[in-house]
Residue, then its C-alpha position, 0 to 999 in steps of 0.5 A: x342311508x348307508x352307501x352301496x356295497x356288493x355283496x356275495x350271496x346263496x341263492x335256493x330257487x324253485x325251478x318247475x318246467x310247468x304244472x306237470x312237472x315236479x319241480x325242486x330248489x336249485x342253488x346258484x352263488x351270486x357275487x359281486x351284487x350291488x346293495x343298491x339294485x334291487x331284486x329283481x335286478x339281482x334276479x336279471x344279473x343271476x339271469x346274465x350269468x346262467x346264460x353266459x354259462x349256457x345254463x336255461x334262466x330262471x322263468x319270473x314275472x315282472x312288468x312295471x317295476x314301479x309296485x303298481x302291476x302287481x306282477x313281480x309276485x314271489x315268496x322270498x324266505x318265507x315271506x310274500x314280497x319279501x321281508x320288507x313290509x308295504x312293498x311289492x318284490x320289484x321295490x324290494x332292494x338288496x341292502x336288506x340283506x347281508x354278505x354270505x346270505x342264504x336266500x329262498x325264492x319260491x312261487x305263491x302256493x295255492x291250488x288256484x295259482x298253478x305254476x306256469x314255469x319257475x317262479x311263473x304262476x297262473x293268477x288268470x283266477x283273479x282275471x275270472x273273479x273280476x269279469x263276473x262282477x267288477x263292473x258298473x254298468x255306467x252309460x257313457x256312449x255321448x251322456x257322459x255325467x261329470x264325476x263331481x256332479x254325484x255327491x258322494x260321502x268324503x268317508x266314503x269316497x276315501x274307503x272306496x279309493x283305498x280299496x281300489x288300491x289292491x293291485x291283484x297281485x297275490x300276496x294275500x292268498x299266498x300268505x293265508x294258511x288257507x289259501x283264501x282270496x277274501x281280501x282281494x275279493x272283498x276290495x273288489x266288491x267295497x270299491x263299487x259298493x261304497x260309491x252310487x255307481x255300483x249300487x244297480x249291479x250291488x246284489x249280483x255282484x257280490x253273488x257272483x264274485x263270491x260264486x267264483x271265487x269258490x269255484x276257482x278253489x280259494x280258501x276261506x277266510x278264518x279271521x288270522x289278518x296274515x292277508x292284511x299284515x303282507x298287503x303291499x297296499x296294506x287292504x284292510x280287513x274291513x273290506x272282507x267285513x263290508x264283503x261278508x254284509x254284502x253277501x248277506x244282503x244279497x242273499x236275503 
């Protein structure tokens, strides 16, 4: 890895008070940024120097900075993360980038994630999708059963731990032409449909995410695996396969 340097960089960033509002790019000119720091530490210096000039900051989501919250959702030049690929926006470094860069930070656009302030959106859909179905209904008050005492496939055991991975944070909506949250949804239902524990609740689960997931106004899936290409956690479209088999059980 080649050794850190600074760089000066352009900075065209969707600025929006609320959902009401209209919103529009501003420009900001950001020197002296350090290679080594990552984007959202440019976005805190940015912050640092809008303040210093009396000027309101940029409004952009974060918690973790570790690629497992799934917060630091934004689209950058054109791309859900960023131009990097298996990452999350806050693993994301400025040293994939050049002196005198121009760079387009905008939110998600989907009608299911309004925008709350800036780069903020709502993502409460997924929270609602989850809630109607994302459970098992386990008895653990006092007769708690040991995990390994259920003898559960390796194969299986294995989907089920990658499509537990998904963190929700976004990406596959943003980046599908329609919108759509089948990847999410369906590493939701796989993660309890390949494991005994989620087989009692198997048939309303899938009813029930799937009911919600339309009436929170995704889209639907048209097969084009852009979802797929810019998961952070690299979910695999053979999760909205299991899904869609889920759904036809369940339905019959």
């Amino acid at each position: 890895m080649s050794a850190a340097k600074n760089i000066n960089i352009t900075l065209k960033i969707w600025r929006q008070k609320n959902a009401k509002t209209k919103g529009g790019i501003e420009t900001y000119k950001l020197d002296n940024v350090s290679t080594a720091s990552s984007f959202l530490e440019m976005l805190d210096q940015l912050n640092e120097q809008l303040v210093n000039e009396r000027k309101e900051p940029v409004a952009f989501d974060h918690d973790c900075r570790e690629g497992i919250c799934g917060s630091c959702s934004l689209y950058i030049n054109g791309r859900a993360h960023g131009p990097d690929t298996g990452i999350t926006t806050c693993q994301l470094h400025m040293r994939m980038f050049n002196d005198g860069d121009t760079i387009f930070v905008e939110p998600w656009r989907s009608k299911a994630f309004p925008v709350i302030k800036d780069l903020v959106v709502d993502r409460s859909a997924f929270d609602r999708i989850q809630q109607a179905g994302g459970f098992v209904s386990v008895n653990t008050s006092g007769r708690t059963i040991d995990a390994n005492s259920i003898p559960v496939p390796k194969d299986d055991a294995d989907k089920a731990f990658m499509a537990a991975a998904c963190i929700g944070c976004g990406a596959c909506v943003a980046t599908c032409k329609n919108g759509s949250a089948m990847l999410f949804v369906g590493a939701k239902v796989s993660q309890y449909a390949l494991l005994p524990q989620g087989k009692v609740e198997a048939t309303e689960r899938v009813l029930n995410m799937v009911r919600q997931m339309d009436e929170e106004g995704f889209g639907n899936c048209t097969n084009t695996g852009a979802c797929e290409i810019e998961c952070p956690k690299g979910i695999s479209l053979e999760n909205i396969a299991r899904m869609n088999r889920e759904y036809l059980k369940a339905s019959l």
